[in-house]
C-alpha positions in Angstrom: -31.9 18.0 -21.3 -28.8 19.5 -22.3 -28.0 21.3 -18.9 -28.9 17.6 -17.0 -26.9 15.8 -19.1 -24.2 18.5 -18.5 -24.7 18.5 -14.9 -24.6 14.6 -14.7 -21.0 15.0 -16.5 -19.8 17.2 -14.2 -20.8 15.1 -10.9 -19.1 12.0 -12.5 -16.0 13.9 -13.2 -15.4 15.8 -10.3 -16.2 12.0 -8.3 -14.1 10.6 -10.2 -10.9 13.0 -9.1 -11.6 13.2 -5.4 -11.6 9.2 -5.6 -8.0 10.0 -7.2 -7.3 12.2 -4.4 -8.4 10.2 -1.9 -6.1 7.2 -3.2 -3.3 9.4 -3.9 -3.1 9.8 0.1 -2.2 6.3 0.6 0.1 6.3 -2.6 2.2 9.3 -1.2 2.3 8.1 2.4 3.1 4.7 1.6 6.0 5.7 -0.8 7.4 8.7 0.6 6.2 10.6 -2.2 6.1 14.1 -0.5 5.1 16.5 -3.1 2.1 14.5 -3.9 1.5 14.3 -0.6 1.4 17.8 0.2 -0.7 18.4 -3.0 -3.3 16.5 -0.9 -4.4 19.1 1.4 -5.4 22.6 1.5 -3.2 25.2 3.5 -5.1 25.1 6.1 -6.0 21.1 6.3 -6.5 19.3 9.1 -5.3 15.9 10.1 -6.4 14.2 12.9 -4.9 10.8 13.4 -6.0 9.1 16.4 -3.0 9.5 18.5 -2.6 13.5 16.9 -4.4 16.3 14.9 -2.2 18.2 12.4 -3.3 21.5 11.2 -2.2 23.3 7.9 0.7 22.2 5.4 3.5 22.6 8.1 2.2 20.1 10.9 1.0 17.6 8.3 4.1 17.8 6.1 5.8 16.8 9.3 3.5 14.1 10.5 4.4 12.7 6.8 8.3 13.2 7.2 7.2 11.2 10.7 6.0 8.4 8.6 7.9 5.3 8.1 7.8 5.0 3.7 9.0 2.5 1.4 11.9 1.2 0.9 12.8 1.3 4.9 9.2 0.0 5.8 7.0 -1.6 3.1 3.6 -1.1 4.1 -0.4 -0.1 2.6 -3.1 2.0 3.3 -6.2 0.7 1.5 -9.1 2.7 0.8 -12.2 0.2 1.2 -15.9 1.1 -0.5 -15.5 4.8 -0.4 -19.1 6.6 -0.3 -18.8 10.2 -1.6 -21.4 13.4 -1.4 -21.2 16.1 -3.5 -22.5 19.7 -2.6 -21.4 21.5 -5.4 -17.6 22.9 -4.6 -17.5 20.9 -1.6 -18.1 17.3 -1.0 -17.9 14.6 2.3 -16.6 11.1 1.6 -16.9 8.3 4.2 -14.5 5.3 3.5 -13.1 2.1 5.6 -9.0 1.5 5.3 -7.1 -1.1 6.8 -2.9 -0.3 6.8 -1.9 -4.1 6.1 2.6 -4.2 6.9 4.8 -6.3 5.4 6.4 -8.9 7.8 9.5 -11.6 7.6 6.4 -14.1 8.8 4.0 -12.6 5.8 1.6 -9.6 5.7 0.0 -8.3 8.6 -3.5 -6.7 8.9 -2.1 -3.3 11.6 -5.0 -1.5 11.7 -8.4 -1.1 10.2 -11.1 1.7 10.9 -13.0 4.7 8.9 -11.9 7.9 7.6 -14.5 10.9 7.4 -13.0 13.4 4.7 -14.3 17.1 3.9 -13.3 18.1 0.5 -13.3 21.6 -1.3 -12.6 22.2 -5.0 -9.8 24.8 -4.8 -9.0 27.8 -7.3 -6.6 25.9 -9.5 -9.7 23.6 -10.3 -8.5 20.7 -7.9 -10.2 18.6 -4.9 -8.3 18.7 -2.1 -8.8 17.4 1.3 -9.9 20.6 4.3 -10.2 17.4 6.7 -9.4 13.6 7.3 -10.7 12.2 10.6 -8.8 8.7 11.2 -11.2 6.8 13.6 -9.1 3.9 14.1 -11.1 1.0 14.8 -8.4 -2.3 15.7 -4.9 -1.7 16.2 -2.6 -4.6 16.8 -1.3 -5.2 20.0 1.9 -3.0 20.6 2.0 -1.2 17.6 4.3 1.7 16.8 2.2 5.1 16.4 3.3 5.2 12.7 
């Protein structure tokens, strides 16, 4: 009973931080907060946003430095009903976002779709992302790219 009750634990916590992870993305790309940002992926990560893929910490670093970030653009990325799968170091996750801006006339929904993450635990203990696929469902008319 012991080792299920253990295992059960273990499940919940290791959910638990890849839903932190998984939030911390929108966090550090709405507030420019790089290092958190970085601390997101693995080395070799890839990013593929619909208009561009970015592959390892380099590329993606600059598709964040790309990024407009608050206080210069005030904007959110909202991660909606996230549905996570572990398999033990590694785990899938399946979420909707929508990137509402801020506008002089009020908020606007910009976008809204589905991300499809792949997750590993790393060496250091943390879950950090080895993909995000951005399939980008609605996209206001005219929108810039970022």
């Amino acid at each position: 009973m012991a080792d299920d009750t253990d295992a059960r634990l273990r499940a919940l916590e290791d959910k638990d931080a890849i839903l932190d992870r998984l939030y911390a993305y929108g966090h550090a790309i709405d507030y420019g907060l790089r290092d958190a940002w970085l601390d997101c992926w693995t080395p070799d990560a890839v990013l593929a946003w619909p208009h561009e893929a970015y592959t390892g910490h380099d590329a993606i670093l600059g598709a964040f430095d790309a990024h407009s970030h608050a206080p210069e653009a005030y904007h959110k990325h909202c991660l909606i009903e996230p549905r996570l799968r572990l398999d033990g170091d590694t785990a899938t996750a399946e979420s909707y976002f929508a990137r509402i801006d801020a506008r002089p006339e009020g908020p606007l929904l910009r976008s809204f779709g589905r991300y499809r993450d792949r997750l590993v635990r790393c060496d250091d203990g943390a879950w950090r992302i080895v993909e995000r696929i951005c399939e980008r469902e609605s996209l206001i008319p005219n929108a810039p790219v970022t």
